[in-house]
C-alpha positions as CSV (number, residue, x, y, z in Angstrom):
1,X,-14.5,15.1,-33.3
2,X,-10.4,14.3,-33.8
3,X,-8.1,16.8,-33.8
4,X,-5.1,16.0,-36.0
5,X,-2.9,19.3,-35.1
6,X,0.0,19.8,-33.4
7,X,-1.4,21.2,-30.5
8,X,0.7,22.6,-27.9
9,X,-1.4,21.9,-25.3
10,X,0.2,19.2,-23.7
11,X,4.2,20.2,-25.0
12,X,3.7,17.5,-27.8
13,X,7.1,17.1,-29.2
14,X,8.4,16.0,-32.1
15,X,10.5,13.2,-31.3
16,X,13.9,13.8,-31.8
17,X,14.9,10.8,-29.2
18,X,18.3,13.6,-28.8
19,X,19.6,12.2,-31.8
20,X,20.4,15.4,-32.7
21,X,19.5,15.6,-36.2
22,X,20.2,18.7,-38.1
23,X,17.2,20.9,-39.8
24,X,19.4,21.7,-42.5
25,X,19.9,18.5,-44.1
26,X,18.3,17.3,-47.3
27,X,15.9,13.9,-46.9
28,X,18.2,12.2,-49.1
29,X,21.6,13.4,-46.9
30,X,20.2,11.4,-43.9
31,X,22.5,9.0,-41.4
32,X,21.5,5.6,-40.7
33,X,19.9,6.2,-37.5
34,X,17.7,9.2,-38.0
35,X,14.6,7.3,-39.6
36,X,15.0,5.0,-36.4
37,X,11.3,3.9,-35.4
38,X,10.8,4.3,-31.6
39,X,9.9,0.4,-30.8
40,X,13.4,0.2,-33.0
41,X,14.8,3.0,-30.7
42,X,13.9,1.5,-27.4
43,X,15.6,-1.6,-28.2
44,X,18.8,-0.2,-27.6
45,X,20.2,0.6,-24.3
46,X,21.8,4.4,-25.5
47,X,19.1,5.7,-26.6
48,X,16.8,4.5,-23.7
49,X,19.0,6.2,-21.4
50,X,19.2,9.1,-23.9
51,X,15.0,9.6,-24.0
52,X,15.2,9.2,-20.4
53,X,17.6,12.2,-19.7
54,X,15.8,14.5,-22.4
55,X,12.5,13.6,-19.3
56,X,14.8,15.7,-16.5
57,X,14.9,18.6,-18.7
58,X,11.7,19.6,-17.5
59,X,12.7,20.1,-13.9
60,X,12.0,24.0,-13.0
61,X,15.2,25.9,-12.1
62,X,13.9,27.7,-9.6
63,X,17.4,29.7,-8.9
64,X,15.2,32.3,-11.6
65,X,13.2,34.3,-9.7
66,X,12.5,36.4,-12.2
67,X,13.4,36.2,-16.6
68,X,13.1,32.8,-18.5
69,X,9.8,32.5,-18.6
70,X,9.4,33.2,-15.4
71,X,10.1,29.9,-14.0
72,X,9.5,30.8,-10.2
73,X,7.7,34.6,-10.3
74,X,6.4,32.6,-6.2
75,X,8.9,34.4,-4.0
76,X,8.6,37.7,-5.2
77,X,4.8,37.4,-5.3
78,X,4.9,36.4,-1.8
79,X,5.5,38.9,1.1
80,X,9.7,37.4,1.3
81,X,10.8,39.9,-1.4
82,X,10.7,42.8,-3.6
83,X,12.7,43.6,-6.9
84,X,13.3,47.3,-8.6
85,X,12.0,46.0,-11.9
86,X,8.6,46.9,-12.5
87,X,8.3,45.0,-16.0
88,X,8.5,41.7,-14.3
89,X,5.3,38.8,-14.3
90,X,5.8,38.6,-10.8
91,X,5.8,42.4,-10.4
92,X,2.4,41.9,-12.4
93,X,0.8,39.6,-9.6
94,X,1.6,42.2,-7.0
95,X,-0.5,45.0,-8.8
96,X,-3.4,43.0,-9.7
97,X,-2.5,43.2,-13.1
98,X,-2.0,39.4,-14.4
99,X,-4.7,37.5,-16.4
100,X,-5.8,34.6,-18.1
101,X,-3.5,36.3,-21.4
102,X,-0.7,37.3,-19.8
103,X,0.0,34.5,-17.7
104,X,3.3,33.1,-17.9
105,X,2.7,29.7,-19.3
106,X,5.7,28.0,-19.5
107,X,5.2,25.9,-16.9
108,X,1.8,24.2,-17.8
109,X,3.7,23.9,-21.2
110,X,6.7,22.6,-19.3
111,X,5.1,19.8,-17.0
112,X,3.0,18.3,-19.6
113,X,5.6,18.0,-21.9
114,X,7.7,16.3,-19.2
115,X,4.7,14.3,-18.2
116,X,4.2,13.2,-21.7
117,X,7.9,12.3,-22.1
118,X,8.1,9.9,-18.8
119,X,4.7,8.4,-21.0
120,X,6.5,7.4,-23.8
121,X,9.4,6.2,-21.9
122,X,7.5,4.2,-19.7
123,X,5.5,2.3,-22.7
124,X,8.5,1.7,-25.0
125,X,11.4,1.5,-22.1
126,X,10.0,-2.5,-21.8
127,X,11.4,-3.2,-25.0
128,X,14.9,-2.4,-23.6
129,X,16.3,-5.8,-23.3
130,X,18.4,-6.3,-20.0
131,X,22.1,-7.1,-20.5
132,X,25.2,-6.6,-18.8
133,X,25.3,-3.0,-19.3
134,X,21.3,-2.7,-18.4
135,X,20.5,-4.9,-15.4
136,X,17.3,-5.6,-13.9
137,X,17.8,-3.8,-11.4
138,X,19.1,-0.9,-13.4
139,X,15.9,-1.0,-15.7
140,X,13.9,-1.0,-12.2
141,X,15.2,2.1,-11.3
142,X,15.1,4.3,-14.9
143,X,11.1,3.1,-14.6
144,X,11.2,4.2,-11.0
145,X,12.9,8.0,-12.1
146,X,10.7,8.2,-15.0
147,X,7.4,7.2,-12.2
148,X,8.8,10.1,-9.9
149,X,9.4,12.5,-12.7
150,X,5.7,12.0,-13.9
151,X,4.1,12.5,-10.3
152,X,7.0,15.7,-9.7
153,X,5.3,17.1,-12.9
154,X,2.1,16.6,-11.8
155,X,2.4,18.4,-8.4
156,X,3.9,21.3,-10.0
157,X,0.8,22.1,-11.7
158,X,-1.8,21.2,-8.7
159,X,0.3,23.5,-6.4
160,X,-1.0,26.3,-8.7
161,X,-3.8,25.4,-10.6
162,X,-5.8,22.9,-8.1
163,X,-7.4,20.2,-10.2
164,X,-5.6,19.3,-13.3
165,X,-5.9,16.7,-15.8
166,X,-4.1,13.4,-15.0
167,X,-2.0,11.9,-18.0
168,X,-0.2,8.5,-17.1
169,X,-0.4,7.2,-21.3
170,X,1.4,9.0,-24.1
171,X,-0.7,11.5,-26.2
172,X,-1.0,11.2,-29.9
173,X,-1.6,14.3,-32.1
174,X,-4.4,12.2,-33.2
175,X,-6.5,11.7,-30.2
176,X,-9.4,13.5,-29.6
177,X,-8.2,16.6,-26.7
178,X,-11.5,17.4,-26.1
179,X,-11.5,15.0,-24.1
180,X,-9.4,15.2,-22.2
181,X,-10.6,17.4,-18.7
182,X,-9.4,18.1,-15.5
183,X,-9.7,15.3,-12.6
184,X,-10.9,16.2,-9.4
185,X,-8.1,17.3,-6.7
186,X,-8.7,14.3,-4.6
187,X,-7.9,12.3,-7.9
188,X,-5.4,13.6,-8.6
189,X,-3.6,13.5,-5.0
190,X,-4.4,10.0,-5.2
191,X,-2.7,9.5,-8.2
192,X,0.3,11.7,-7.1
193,X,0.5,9.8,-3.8
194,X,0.4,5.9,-5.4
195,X,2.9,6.8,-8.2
196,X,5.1,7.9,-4.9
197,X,4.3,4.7,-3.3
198,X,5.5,3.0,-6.6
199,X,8.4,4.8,-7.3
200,X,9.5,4.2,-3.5
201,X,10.0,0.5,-4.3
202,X,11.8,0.8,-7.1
203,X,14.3,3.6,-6.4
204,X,17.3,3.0,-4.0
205,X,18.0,5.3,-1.0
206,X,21.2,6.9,-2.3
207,X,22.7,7.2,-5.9
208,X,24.9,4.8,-7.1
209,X,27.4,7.0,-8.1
210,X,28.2,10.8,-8.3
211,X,27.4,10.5,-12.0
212,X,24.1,9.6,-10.7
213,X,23.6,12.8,-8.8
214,X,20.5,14.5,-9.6
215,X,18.8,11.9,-10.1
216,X,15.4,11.0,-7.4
217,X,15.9,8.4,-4.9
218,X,13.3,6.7,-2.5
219,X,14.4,9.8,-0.4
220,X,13.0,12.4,-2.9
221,X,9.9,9.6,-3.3
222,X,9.1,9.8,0.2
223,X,9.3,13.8,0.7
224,X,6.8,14.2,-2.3
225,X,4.5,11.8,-0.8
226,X,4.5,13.9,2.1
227,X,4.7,17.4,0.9
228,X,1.3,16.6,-1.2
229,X,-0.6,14.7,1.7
230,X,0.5,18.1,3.9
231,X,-1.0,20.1,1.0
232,X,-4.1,18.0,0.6
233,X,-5.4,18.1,4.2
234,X,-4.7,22.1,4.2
235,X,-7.4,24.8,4.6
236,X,-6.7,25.5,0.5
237,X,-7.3,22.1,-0.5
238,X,-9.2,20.2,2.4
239,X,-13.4,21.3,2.3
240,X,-12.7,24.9,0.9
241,X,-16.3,26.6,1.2
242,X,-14.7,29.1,-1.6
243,X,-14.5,26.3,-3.7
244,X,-17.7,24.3,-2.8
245,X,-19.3,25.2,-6.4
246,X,-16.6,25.1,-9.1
247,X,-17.3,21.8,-11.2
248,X,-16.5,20.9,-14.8
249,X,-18.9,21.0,-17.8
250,X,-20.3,17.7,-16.7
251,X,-21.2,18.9,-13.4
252,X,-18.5,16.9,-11.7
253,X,-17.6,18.7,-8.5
254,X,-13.1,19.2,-8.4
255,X,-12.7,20.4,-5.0
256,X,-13.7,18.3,-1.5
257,X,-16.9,19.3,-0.7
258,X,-16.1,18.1,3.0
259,X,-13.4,19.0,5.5
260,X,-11.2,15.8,6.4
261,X,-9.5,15.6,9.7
262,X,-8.0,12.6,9.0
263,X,-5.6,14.1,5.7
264,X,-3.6,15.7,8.6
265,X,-2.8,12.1,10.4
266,X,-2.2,10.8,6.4
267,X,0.3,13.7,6.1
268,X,1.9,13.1,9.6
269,X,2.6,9.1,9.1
270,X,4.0,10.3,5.7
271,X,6.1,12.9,6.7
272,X,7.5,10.3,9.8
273,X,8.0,7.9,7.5
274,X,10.1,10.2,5.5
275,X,11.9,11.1,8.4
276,X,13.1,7.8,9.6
277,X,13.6,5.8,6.5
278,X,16.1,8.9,5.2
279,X,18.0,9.2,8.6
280,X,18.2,5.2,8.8
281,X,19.6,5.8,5.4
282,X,22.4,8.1,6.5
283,X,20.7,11.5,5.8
284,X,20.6,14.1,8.8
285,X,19.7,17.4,9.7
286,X,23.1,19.5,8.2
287,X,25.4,19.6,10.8
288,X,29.3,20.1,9.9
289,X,30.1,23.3,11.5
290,X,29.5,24.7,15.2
291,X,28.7,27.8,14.6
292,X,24.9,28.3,13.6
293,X,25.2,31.5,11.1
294,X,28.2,29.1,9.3
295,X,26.1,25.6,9.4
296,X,22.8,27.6,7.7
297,X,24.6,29.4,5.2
298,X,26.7,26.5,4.1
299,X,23.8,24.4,4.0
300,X,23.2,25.8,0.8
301,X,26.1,26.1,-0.5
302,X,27.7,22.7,-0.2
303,X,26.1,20.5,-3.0
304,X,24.6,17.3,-2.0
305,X,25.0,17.4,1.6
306,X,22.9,14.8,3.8
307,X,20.4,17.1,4.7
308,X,19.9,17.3,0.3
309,X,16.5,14.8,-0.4
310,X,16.3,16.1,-4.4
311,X,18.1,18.9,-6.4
312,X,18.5,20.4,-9.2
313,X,22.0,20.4,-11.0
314,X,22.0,24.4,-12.4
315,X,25.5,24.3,-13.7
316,X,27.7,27.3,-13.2
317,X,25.4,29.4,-12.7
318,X,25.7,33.6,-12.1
319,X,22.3,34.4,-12.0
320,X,21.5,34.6,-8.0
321,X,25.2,36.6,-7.3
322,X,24.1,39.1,-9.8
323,X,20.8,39.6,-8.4
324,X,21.9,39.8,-5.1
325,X,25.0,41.0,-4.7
326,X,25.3,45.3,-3.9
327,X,26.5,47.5,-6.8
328,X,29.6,47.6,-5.3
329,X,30.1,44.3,-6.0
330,X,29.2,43.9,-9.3
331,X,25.7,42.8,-8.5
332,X,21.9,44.4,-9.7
333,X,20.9,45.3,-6.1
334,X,17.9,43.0,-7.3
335,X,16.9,40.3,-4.8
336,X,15.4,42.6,-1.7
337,X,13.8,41.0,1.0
338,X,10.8,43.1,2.9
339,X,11.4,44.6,6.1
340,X,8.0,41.8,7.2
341,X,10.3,39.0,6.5
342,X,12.7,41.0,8.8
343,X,10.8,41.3,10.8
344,X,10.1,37.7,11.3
345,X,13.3,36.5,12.8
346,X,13.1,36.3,16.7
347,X,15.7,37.7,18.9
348,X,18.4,35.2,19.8
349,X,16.8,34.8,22.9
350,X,13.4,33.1,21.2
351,X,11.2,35.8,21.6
352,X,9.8,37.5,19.2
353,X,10.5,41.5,18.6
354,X,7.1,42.6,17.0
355,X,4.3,41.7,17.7
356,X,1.7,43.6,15.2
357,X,1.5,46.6,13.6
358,X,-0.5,50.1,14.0
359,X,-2.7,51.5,11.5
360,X,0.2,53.6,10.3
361,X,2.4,50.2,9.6
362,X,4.6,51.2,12.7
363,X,6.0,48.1,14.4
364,X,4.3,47.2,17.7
365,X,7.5,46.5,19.9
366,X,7.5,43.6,22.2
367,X,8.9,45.0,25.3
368,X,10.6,42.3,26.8
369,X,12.3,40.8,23.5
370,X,15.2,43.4,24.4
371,X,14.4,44.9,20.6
372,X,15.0,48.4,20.1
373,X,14.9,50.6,16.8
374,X,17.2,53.3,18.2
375,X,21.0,53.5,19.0
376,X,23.5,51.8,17.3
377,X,25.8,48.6,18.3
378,X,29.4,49.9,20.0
379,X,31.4,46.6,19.9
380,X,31.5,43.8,17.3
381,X,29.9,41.0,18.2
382,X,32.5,37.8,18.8
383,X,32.0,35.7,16.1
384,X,31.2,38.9,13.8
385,X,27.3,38.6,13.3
386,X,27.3,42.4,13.4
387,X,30.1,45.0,13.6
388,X,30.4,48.5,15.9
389,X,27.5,50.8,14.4
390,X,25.1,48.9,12.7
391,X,21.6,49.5,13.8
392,X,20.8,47.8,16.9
393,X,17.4,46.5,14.6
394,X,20.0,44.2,13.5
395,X,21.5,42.6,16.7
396,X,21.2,39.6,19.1
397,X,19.1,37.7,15.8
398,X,18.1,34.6,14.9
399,X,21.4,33.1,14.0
400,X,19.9,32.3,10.7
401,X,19.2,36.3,10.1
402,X,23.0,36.7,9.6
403,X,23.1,34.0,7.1
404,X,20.2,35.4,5.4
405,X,20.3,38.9,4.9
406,X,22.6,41.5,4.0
407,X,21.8,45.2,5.9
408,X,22.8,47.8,6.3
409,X,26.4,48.1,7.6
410,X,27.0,44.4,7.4
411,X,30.5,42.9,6.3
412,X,30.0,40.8,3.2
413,X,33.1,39.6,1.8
414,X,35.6,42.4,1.9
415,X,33.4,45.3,2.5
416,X,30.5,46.7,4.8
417,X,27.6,47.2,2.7
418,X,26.4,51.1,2.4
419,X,22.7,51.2,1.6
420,X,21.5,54.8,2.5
421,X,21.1,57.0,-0.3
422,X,24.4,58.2,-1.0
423,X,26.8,55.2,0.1
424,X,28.1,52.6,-2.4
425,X,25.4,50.5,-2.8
426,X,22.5,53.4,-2.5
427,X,19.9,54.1,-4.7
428,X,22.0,57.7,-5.6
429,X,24.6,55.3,-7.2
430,X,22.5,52.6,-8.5
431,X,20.4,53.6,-11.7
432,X,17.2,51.5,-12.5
433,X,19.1,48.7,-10.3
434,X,18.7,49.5,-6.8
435,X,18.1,48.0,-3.7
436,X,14.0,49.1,-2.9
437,X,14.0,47.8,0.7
438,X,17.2,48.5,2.2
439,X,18.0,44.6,2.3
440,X,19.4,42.0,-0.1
441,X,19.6,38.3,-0.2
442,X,22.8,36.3,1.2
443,X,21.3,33.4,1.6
444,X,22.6,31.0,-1.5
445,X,24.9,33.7,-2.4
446,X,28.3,32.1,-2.6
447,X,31.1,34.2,-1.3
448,X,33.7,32.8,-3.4
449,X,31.7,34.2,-6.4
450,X,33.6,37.2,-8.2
451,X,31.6,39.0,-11.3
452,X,33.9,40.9,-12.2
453,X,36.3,38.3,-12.9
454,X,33.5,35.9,-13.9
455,X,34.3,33.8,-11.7
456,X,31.2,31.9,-10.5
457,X,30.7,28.0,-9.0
458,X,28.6,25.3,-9.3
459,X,24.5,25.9,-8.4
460,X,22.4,23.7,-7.2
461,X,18.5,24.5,-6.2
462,X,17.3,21.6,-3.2
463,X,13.6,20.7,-4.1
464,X,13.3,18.8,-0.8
465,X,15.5,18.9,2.4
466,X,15.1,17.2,5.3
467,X,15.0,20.1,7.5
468,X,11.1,20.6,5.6
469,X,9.6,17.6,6.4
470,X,10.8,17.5,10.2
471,X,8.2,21.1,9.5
472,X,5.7,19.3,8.0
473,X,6.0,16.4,10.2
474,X,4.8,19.3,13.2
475,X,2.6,20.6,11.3
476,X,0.3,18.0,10.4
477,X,0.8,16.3,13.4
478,X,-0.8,19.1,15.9
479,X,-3.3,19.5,13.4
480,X,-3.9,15.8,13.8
481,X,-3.9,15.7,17.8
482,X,-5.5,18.9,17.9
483,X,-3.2,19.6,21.0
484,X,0.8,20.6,21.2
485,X,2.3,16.4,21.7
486,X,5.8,15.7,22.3
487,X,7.1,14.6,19.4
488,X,5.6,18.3,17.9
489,X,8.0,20.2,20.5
490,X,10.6,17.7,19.4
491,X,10.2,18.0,15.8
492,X,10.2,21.9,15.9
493,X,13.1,22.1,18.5
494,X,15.3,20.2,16.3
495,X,14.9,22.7,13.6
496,X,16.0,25.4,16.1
497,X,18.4,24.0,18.2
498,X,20.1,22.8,14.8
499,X,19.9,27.6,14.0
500,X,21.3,27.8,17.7
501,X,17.6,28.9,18.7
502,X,16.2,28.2,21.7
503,X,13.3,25.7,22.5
504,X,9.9,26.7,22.1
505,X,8.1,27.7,25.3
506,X,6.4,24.5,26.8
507,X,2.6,24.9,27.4
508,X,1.3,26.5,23.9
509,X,-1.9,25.6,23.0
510,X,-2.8,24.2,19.3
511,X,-3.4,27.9,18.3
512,X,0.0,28.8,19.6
513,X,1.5,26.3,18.4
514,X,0.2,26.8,15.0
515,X,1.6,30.4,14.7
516,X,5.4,29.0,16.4
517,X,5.5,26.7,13.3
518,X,4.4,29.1,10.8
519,X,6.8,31.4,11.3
520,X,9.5,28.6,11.7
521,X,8.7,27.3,8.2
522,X,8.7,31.3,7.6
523,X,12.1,31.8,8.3
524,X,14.2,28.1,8.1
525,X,12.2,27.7,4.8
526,X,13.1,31.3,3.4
527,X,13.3,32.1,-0.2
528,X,13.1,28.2,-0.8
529,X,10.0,28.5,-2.6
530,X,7.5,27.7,0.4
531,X,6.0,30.9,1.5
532,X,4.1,31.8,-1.6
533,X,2.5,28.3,-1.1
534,X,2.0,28.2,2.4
535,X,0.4,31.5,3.0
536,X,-1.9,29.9,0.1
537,X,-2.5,26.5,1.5
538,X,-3.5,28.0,4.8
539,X,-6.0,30.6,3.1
540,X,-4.3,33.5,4.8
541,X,-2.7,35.0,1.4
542,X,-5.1,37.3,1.1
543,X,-3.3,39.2,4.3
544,X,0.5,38.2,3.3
545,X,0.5,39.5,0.0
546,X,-1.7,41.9,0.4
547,X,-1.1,46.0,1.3
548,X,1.6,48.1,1.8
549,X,5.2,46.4,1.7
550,X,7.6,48.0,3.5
551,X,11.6,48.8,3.9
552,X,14.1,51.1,5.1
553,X,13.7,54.8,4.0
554,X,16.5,54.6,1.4
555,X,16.4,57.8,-0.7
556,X,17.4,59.3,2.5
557,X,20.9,59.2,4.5
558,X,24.5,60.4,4.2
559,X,26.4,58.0,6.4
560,X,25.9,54.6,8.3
561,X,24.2,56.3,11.1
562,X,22.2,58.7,9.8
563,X,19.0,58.2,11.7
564,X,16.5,59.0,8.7
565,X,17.6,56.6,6.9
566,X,16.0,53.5,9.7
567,X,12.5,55.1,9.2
568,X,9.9,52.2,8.2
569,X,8.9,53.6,4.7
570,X,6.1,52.3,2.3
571,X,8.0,50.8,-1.3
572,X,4.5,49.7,-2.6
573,X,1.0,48.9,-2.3
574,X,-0.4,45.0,-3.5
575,X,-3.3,43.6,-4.6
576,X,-4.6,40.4,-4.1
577,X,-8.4,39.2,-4.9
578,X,-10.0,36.8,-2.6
579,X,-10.8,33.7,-3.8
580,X,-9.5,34.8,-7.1
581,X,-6.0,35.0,-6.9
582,X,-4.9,31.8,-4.8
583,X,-5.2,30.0,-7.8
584,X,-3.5,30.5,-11.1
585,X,-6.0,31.0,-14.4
586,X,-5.0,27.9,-16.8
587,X,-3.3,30.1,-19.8
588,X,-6.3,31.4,-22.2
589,X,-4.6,29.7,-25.2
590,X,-5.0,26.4,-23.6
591,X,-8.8,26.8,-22.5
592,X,-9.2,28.1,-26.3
593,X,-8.3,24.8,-27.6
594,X,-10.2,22.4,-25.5
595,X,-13.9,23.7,-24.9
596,X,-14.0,20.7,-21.7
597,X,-11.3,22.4,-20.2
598,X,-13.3,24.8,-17.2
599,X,-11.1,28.1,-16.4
600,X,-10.5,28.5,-12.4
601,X,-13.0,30.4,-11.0
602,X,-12.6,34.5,-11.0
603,X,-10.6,34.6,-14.2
């Protein structure tokens, strides 16, 4: 049967071509160009380009961890973070709470309507006519963005709903949808991975220009490639027993019935590839200042740097200052990383300074990480890490710690930070905004911001960094060789010696090797959108974002050194549902419109 409706269900637009035509206006008051046809359209470079811009606004702006449609609810939902607002989606995935009608949608809504965009483009964009403003090499490269766009758009909805359906031809409102149904994972990882391998021929290595900026390059073409092969030879994705039964109405089968060994070599040759065509190309590991706590922080800061493989123009943006910044400061107190992601950062001398956890939650201490949850420091240290009486919890880090998170007594900007309960930035002086853990976010957070003065600077939000697939690149390789190689250790130790850590022990078997790069990608990739999905990629989610989350004890303390303030305290308990929750429910609206498309299983 057809269905002639405007159905949301794939974002089907009506075509405005961003000729910004005004609703208001009588048929009859009309300008020449706004009957246009498209064929008509196409044939003229302007509003080619135009249609081909309009594709990039569905790019997610991931700086939005929480609000507009909840755009990225992934780091708060993972065991990173914590916010004080309990009315939040992401706030509903840590109780348990979030369903099949309450879903935040806008993404599916947002990548098909992309996807369908790149369609249209990609159909009509041959009528274009090359010229001297829109050479062949030019048209090449719009066809190669609007290739990338389509397979980016793609990913974003596998990485949360699995199998999805595959669009690569413009939908009319007057096909028949229930037909259209969801392709099986390895389908569509195929397809992601050969529009890669397409788009990587037609895209140059850099941008043109800086008017160009933004835009994907054979760099951003390559680290997709690899980021999906790494996620299709995962435990999630790769012969998941949990899956082994899920099939559409037809009785096809959407997850691998068998484990494949061989996806990790696929995801290690793409990942290397990545690598060395990018650093052949000029990009590198982010270098520019000596010290370590400077070079990480910076990193994300300085827009377009050479470690930068794709990003996200977000204009002048206030959002993450406000979130994070204290109260002090004119901030929300809102972006509060858990003392377990503390907890994750080694001491500067590579060992680790817990090692589990009692029944209680109570921190088993390694004893010979030199870690201690007592005393205070008595000297600032040289290059001004940490300042005379801070914690000693908070000294001799991970450089990257310092660039990361803001604690208690910590100078940030012109001020030490007061978090216990009656200090500047404690929950006595905060209202419904304040800090839950003890801890807020520095990392992104721009310095030179001022909110009282409005003053704020230019965001960007990196979708791939080189720095993730020199991760990715270890990872799948000693999966691959089963055993800890070389060019692992080297891989990894670039990644640390690059945060002034040092090398990883020699002699670690797979298994050790395994947990080392886990908690690498746990800390280097911080916050960046990788946790949530790699805690659900290696099928250990239901243990990260699940239980008691913990912080510092912060209706308690009258000064920086008031001992009951440093007491491990539970802020919350979470709920996750095994297999259930490490997939996404399609939104109910959707699934209520097309009787082909199956629902994930458990919702």
């Amino acid at each position: 049967m057809k269905k002639n409706t405007r159905n949301i269900l794939f974002g089907l637009l009506t075509l405005n071509l961003v000729f910004n035509v005004s609703c208001k206006k009588d048929f009859l008051d009309k300008g020449p160009e706004e009957d246009i046809a498209i064929q008509d359209a196409f044939k003229q470079r302007r509003y080619a380009e135009a249609f081909l811009t309009d594709i990039y606004a569905g790019l997610p702006n991931e700086i939005y961890f929480t609000d507009f449609a909840d755009i990225n609810p992934f780091i708060i939902a993972s065991d990173e973070m914590n916010i004080p607002w309990p009315e939040k989606f992401p706030k509903l995935m840590n109780k348990g709470s979030w369903n099949s009608y309450n879903v935040t949608g806008q993404i599916y809504k947002n990548m098909y309507e992309g996807i369908r965009k790149a369609n249209i483009f990609l159909k009509y964009f041959e009528l274009t006519p090359v010229s001297t403003e829109l050479t062949a090499e030019n048209k090449q490269r719009w066809n190669g963005e609007a290739i990338f766009l389509r397979a980016f758009y793609h990913f974003q909805l596998m990485r949360i709903y699995g199998p999805v359906p595959v669009l690569d031809y413009p939908v009319n409102v007057s096909d028949d949808f229930t037909a259209i149904k969801r392709k099986t994972l390895d389908e569509c990882v195929d397809f992601v991975v050969s529009e890669c391998d397409k788009a990587i021929s037609m895209l140059d290595m850099h941008v043109a220009t800086n008017r160009d900026l933004g835009r994907p390059t054979e760099a951003a073409a390559l680290a997709l490639k690899a980021r999906v092969l790494l996620y299709s030879a995962s435990p999630l994705w790769n012969g998941n027993p949990d899956y082994k039964n899920f099939a559409d109405k037809q009785g096809n089968r959407l997850f691998p019935q068998e484990y494949k060994a061989e996806k990790w070599e696929l995801a290690a040759n793409a990942a290397k590839d990545c690598i060395d065509k990018c650093e052949a190309a000029g990009y590198g590991l982010f270098r520019k200042y000596p010290n370590p706590v400077q070079n990480y922080q910076q990193l994300f800061l300085e827009n377009n740097n050479t470690e930068v493989l794709f990003a996200r123009n977000s204009g002048l943006d206030s959002w993450m200052e406000k979130c994070s910044f204290p109260g002090s400061l004119g901030g929300w107190n809102g972006w509060n990383p858990t003392q377990a992601q503390v907890d994750a950062y080694e001491m500067d001398n590579g060992q680790a300074p817990i090692q589990g956890y009692n029944a209680d939650g109570s921190p088993v201490i390694n004893p010979t990480s030199g870690y201690t949850e007592t005393g205070f420091a008595t000297a600032d240290e040289p290059s001004g890490r940490w300042l005379a009486g801070i914690s000693n919890m908070y000294v001799h880090r991970d450089p990257r710690f310092y660039a990361t998170i803001n604690y208690n007594g910590a100078f940030f900007i012109d001020r030490r930070l007061q978090f216990w309960q009656t200090g500047a930035d404690g929950r006595g002086n905060s209202g419904r905004d304040y800090n839950t853990t003890g801890y807020l976010l520095k990392k992104f957070s721009d310095p030179a911001v001022s909110i009282p003065q409005q003053r704020f600077t230019l965001k960007t939000w990196i979708f791939f960094r080189l720095g993730e697939m020199y991760l990715n690149y270890a990872e799948a390789l000693n999966e691959a060789r089963n055993t800890p190689v070389t060019e692992v250790y080297n891989s990894i130790n670039a990644i640390r010696n690059r945060a002034g850590m040092p090398d990883l022990p020699a002699g670690l078997n797979v298994s050790q090797m395994r947990d080392a790069i886990r908690n690498e990608r746990r800390v280097e990739l911080a916050f960046e959108t990788h946790r949530f999905f790699d805690a659900h990629r290696w099928k250990i989610a239901a243990q990260t974002d699940k239980g008691p989350v913990y912080g510092m004890n912060i209706s308690a303390g009258t000064s920086l050194q008031d001992v009951n303030y440093y007491k491990r305290t539970m802020i919350e308990q979470r709920v996750f549902e095994s297999p259930k929750h490490y997939l996404f429910p399609i939104p109910q609206s959707e699934i209520d419109k097309n009787p082909n498309m199956v629902q994930n299983p458990g919702w």
